[in-house]
N, C-alpha and C positions, 0 to 999 in steps of 0.2 A: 603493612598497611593494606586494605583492602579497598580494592575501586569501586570507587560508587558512582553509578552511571548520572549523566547530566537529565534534565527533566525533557532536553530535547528527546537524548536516545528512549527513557521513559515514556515519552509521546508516540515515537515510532513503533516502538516495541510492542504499544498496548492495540497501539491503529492494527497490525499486521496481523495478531492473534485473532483481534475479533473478527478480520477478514477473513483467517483462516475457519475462523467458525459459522461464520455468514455461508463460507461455502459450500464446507458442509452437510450444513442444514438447507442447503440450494435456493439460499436467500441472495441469488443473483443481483437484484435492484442493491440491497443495503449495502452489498459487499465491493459494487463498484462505486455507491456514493462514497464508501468510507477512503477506497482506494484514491479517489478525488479529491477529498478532504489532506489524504496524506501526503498527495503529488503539491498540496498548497503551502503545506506546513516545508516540503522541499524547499520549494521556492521562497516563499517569504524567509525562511532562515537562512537562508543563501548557506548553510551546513549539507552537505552530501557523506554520508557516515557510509558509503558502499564499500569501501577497503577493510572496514571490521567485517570478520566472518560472517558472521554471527547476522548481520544485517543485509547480506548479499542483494537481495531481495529488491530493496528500499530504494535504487536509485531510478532516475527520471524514466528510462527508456525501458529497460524491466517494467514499470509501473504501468506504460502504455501496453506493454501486449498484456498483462494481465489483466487488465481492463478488456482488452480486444477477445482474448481467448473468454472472459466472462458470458462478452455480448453475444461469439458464437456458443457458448453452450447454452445461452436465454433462448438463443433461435433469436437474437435482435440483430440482423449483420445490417439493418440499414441504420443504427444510433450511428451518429457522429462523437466522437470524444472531444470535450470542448475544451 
């Protein structure tokens, strides 16, 4: 039988790619709003999926520097993360 991920992990999975494409294309704003959006979907699901590999990434304090490392390469070190 083959696993089929929950539409949580599907949610994470989808937020984290297009972060990683936001960055890319050095769409700084979109890429820490979506991080925002993702650290929400953490919390309201009170699910933390950081022990799958695969997801390393996804958990609460990870999510803050990557937002922080964001701001410093926008050149915005005076944002607050709210």
């Amino acid at each position: 039988m083959k696993y089929l991920p929950s539409h949580y992990e599907i949610l994470v999975y989808s937020y984290v790619h297009i972060v990683e494409l936001a960055i890319l294309d050095k769409n700084h704003d979109f890429a820490i709003d979506c991080l925002k959006r993702l650290l929400e979907v953490e919390w309201k699901s009170d699910k933390y999926i950081a022990n799958q590999k695969q997801w390393y990434y996804s958990n609460t304090p990870l999510l803050y520097k990557r937002i922080g490392c964001l701001y410093e390469e926008k050149g915005d070190l005076d944002s607050v993360i709210e």
